[in-house]
C-alpha positions as CSV (number, residue, x, y, z in Angstrom):
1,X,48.2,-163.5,26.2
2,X,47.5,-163.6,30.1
3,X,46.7,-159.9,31.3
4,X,48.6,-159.0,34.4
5,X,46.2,-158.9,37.2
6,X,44.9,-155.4,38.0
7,X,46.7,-153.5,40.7
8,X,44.1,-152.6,43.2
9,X,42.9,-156.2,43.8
10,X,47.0,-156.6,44.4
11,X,46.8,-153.7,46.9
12,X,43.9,-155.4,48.6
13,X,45.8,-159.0,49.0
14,X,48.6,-157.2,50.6
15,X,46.2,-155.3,53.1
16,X,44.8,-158.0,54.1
17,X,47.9,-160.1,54.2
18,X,49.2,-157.2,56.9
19,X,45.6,-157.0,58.8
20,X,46.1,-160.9,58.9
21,X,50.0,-160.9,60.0
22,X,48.8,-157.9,62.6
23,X,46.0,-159.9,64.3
24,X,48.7,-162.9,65.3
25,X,51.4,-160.7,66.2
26,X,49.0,-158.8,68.5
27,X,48.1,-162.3,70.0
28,X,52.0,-162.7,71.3
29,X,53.6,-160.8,74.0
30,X,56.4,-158.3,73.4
31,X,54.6,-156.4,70.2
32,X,56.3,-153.0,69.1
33,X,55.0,-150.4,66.6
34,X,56.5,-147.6,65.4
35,X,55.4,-145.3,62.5
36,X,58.0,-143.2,60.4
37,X,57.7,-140.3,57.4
38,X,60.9,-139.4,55.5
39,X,61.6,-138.0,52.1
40,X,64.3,-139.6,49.3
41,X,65.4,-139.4,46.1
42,X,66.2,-142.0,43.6
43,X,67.0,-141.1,39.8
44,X,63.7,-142.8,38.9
45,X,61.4,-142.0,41.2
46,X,62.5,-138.2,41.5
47,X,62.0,-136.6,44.7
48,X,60.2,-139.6,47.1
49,X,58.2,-139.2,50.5
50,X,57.5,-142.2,52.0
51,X,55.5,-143.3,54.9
52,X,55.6,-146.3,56.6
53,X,55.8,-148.2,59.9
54,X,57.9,-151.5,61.5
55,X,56.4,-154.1,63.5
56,X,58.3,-156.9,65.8
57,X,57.2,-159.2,67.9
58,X,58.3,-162.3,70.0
59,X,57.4,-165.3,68.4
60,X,57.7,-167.4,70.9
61,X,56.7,-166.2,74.6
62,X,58.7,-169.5,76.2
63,X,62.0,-168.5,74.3
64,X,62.8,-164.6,74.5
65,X,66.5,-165.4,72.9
66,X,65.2,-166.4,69.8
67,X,65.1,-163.8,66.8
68,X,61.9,-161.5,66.6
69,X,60.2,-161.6,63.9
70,X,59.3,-158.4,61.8
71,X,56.4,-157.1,59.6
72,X,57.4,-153.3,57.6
73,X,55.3,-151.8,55.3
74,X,55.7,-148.4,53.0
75,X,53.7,-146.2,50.9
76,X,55.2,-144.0,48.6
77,X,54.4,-140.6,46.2
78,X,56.8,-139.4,44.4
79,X,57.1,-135.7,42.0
80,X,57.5,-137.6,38.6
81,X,53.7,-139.3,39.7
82,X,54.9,-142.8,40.5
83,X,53.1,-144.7,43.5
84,X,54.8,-147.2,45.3
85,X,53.6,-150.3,48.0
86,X,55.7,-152.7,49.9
87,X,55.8,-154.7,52.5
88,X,58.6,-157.3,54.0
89,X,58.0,-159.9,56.3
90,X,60.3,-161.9,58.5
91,X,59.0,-164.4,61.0
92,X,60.3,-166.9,62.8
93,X,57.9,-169.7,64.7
94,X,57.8,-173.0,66.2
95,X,61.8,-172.2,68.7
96,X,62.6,-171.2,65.0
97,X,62.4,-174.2,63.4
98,X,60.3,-172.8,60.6
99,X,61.3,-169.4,59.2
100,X,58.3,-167.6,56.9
101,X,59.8,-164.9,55.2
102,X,57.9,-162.9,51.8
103,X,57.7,-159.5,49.9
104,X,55.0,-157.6,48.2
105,X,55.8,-155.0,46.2
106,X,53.7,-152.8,43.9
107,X,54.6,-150.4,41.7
108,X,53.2,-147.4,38.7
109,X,55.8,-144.9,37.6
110,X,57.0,-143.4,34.4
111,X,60.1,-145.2,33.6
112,X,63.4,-145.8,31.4
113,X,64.0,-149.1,29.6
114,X,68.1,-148.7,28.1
115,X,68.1,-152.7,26.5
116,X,69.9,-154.9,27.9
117,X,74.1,-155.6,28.6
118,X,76.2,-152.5,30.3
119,X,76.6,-150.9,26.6
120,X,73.3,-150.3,26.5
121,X,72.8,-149.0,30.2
122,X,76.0,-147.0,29.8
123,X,75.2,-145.5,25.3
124,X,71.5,-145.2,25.1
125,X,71.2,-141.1,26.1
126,X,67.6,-141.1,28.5
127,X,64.7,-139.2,27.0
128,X,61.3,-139.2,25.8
129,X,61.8,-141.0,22.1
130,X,64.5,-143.3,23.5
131,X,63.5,-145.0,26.3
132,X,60.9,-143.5,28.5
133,X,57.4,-145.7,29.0
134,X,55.3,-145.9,32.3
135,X,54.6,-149.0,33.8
136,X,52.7,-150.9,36.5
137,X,54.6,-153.8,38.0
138,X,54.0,-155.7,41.0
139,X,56.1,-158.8,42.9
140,X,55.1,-161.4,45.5
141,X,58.0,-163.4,46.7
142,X,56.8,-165.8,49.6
143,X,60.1,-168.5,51.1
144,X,59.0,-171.3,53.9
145,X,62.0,-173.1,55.4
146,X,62.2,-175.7,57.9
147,X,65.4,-176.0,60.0
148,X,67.3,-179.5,58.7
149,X,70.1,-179.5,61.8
150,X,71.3,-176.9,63.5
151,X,72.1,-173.5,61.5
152,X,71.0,-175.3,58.1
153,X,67.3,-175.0,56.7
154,X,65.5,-176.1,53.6
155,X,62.4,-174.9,51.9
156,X,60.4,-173.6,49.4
157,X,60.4,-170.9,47.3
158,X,57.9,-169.3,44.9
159,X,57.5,-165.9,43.1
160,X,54.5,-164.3,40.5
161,X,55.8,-161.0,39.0
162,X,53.6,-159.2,36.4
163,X,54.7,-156.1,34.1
164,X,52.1,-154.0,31.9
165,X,53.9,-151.2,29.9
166,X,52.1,-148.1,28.6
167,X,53.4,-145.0,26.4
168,X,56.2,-146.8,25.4
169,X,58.4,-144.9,23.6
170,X,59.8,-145.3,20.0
171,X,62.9,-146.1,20.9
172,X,61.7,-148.9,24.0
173,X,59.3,-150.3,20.7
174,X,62.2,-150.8,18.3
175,X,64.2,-152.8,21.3
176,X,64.8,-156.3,20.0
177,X,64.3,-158.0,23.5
178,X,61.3,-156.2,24.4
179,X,59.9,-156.9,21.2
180,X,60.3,-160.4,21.8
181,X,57.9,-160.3,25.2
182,X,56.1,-157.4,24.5
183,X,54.3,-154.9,26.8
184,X,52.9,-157.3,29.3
185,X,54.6,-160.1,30.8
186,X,53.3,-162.3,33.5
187,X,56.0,-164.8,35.8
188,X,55.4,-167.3,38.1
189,X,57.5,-170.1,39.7
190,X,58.3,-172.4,41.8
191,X,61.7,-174.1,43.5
192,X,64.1,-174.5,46.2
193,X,66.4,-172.6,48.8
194,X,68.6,-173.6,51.1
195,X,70.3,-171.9,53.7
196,X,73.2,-171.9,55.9
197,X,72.7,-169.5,59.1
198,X,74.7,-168.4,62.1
199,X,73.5,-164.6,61.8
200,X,73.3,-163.6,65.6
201,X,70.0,-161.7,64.1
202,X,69.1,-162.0,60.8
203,X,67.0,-159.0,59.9
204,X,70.6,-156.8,61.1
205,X,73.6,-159.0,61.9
206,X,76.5,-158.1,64.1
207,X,78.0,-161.5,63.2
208,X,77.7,-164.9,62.0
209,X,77.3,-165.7,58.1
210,X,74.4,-166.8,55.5
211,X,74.6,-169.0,52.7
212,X,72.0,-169.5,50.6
213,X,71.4,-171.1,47.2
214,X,67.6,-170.5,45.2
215,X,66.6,-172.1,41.8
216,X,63.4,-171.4,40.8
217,X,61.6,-172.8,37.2
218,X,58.9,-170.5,35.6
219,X,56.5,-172.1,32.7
220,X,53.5,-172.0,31.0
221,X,52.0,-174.6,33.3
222,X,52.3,-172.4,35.9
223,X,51.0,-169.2,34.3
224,X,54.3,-167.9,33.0
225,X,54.7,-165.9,29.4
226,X,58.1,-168.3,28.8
227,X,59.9,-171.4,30.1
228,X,62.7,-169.9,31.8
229,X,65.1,-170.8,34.9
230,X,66.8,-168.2,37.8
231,X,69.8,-169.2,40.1
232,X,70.8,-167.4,43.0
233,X,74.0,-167.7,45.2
234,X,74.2,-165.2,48.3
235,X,77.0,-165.2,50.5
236,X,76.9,-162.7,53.3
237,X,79.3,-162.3,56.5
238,X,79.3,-160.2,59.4
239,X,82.2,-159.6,61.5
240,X,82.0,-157.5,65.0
241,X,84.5,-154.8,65.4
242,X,86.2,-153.5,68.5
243,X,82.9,-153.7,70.1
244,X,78.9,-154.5,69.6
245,X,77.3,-152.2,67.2
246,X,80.3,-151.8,65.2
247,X,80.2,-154.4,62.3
248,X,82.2,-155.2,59.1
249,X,79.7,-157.0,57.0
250,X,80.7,-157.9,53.1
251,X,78.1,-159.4,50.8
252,X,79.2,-161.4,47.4
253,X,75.6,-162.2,45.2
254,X,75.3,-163.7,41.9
255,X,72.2,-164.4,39.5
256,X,72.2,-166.3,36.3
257,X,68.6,-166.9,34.8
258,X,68.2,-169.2,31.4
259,X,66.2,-170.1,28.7
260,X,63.6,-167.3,27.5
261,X,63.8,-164.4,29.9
262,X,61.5,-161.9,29.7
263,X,63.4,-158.4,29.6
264,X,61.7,-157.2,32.6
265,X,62.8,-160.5,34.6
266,X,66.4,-160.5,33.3
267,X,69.4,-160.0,36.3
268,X,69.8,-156.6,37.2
269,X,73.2,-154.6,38.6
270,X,72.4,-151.0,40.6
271,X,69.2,-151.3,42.8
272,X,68.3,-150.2,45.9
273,X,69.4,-153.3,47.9
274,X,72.9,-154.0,46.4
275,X,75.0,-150.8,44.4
276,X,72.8,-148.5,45.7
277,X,73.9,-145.8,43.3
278,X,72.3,-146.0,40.2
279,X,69.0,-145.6,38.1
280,X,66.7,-148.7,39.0
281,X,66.8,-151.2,35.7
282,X,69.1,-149.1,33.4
283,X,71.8,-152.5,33.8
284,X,70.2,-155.6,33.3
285,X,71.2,-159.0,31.6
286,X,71.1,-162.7,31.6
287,X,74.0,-162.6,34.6
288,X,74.5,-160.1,37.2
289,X,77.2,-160.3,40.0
290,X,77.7,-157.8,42.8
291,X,80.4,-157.5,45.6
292,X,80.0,-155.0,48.3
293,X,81.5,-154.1,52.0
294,X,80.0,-152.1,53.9
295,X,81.2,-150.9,57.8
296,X,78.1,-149.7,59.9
297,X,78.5,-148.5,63.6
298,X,76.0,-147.4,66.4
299,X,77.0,-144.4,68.6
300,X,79.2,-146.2,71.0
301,X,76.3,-144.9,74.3
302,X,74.7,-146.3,77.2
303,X,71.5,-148.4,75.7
304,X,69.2,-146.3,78.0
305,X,70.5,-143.1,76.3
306,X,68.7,-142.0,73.0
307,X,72.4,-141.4,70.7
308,X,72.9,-145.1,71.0
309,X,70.1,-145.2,68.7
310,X,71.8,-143.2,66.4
311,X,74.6,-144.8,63.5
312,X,76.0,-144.3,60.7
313,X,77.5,-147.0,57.4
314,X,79.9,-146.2,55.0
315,X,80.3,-149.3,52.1
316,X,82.1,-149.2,48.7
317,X,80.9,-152.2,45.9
318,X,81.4,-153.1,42.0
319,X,79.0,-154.6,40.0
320,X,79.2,-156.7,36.7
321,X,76.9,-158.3,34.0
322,X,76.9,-160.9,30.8
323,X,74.7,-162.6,28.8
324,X,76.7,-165.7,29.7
325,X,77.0,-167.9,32.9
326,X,80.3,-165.6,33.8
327,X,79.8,-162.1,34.4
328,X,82.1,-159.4,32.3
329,X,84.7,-157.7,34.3
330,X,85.9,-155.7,31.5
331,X,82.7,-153.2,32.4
332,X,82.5,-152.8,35.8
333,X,80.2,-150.8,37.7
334,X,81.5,-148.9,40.8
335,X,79.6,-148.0,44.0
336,X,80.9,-146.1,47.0
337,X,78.1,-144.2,49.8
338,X,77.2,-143.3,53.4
339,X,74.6,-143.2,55.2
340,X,72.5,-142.4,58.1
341,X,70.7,-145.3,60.8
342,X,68.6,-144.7,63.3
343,X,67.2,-147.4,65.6
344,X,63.9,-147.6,65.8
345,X,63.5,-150.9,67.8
346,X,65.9,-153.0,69.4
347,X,68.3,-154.4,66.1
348,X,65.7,-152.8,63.3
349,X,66.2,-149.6,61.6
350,X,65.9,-147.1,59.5
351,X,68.0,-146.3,56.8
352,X,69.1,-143.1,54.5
353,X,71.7,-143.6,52.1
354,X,73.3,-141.6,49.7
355,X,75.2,-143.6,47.1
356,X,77.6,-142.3,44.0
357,X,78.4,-144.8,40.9
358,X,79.5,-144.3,37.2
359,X,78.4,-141.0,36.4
360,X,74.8,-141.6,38.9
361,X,74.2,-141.1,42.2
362,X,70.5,-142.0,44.1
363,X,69.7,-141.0,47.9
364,X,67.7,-143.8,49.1
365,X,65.2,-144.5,52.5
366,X,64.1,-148.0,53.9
367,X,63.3,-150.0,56.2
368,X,66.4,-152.9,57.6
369,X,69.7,-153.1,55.9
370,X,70.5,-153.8,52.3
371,X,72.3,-157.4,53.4
């Protein structure tokens, strides 16, 4: 069986890839840094601080208009001893007619696997013989797109995601699917996106709308554990309220993968970026659908005064999974939350959220938006 690539030479690829992305943003005008520390807490990561920074720059010195692109990066401890990397980039070159955007993320931490299907997340009580296991996972998750004709663009899309599991518990051993991949599983694929955009700015839309559509094939010719399949429909629209800075944004997402998933690859309901409410990988399945709408306001100030930097978003969402191409709505996963922005550059910030779900809640800091 393929090992999964060891972590540190992971860590090193992504510092360079930032030292790299640094050197050319530093080469165009218009470059802002800022640096931030902040503390979260997530249900399984514990108490979190995190330390990080956002970089933006102008792309393209002849057409100011056009979207900046952005580079954030965070490093993470946390009090259950999990370590965290990531990084996001968004750039957009050539009057945007090519759009580069990719995520690293690595991960070690002590962690719960529940099986798969809401049953499972919602019946299997967490603790040591049940489900605990640590486990170092990383993701890299590069897109290029080339505009087609006006807001439309077409591209490619690849992603390599590795799992190695340690101290697995009993209970996590006796688990039918992750008997069936084991303790270390190794993806990586390849496919297509394509994407419909009138986002005023896409890293934090006041209004406009995204489209997008990803299918990506993982096999054995490519390195992969399994032949399997992933399709990915994203509809997102923002609508400006009263005034600019005061949005009504709504988000409908749905994932279906196929053929042999590995159980650390299958879809997953309650993370970070959608629910925002729940333990990280306790729901998971074949099919995962989530619906969410969010309202997010900036203090309604003079731009040259430092409270207009200041906002706030309130969003309520449900989730839903199946092991079949349509999601179950009988068990339905609810979120509702607030939380805390502050702008740290023009249209990029900094968020805190605190999230509540079906008996869960999760407080959660990053960089940009969740949609």
């Amino acid at each position: 069986m393929t090992d999964v690539p060891d972590c540190a030479a992971v860590r090193c690829a992504l510092v360079v890839a930032v030292l790299m992305v640094s050197s050319v943003a530093v080469a165009q005008a218009d470059v802002s840094l800022v640096p931030v520390v902040a503390p979260a807490y997530t249900p399984e990561l514990g108490f979190l601080v995190a330390a990080g920074g956002v970089m933006t720059w102008n792309g393209d010195r002849r057409h100011p208009e056009l979207p900046r692109s952005s580079l954030t990066v965070t490093a993470g401890a946390s009090t259950v001893g999990a370590f965290l990397l990531q990084s996001r980039l968004n750039a957009f070159v050539l009057e945007d007619s090519v759009r580069f955007n990719a995520l690293v993320d690595v991960r070690d931490q002590p962690d719960h696997y529940f099986g798969v299907g809401v049953k499972n997340g919602l019946g299997r009580h967490l603790g040591p013989e049940l489900t605990a296991l640590r486990r170092t996972w990383w993701t890299v998750e590069p897109t290029l797109l080339t505009k087609l004709r006006g807001p439309l663009y077409v591209g490619a899309a690849t992603q390599s995601s590795g799992t190695l599991v340690r101290d697995a518990s009993d209970g996590v051993r006796a688990d039918v699917d992750f008997q069936r991949h084991g303790a270390r599983v190794v993806n990586t694929g390849v496919g297509l996106t394509l994407q419909l955009d009138t986002r005023d700015v896409p890293i934090n839309a006041w209004s406009g709308m995204l489209l997008s559509a990803t299918f990506l094939g993982f096999g054995r010719a490519l390195g992969a554990n399994s032949e399997w399949y992933a399709l990915t429909l994203d509809y997102r629209q923002y609508v400006q309220l009263f005034r600019r800075g005061s949005t009504l944004a709504w988000q409908v997402k749905y994932r279906a993968a196929l053929g042999d998933v590995p159980w650390s690859e299958l879809s997953q309901v309650g993370t970070p970026f959608d629910l925002r409410a729940y333990r990280w990988g306790q729901y998971r399945d074949k099919t995962g659908l989530t619906a969410l709408v969010e309202y997010r306001f900036m203090l309604p100030f003079p731009e040259e005064s430092l409270w207009s930097h200041l906002g706030a978003a309130a969003w309520g969402g449900l989730g839903a999974l199946s092991s079949s191409l349509l999601p179950d709505v009988r068990e339905l996963l609810p979120s509702v939350g607030i939380g805390l922005r502050v702008e740290l550059l023009r249209r990029v910030t900094v968020r805190l959220d605190v999230g509540f779900g079906r008996e869960s809640r999760a407080v959660y800091f990053n960089f940009l938006e969740a949609f």
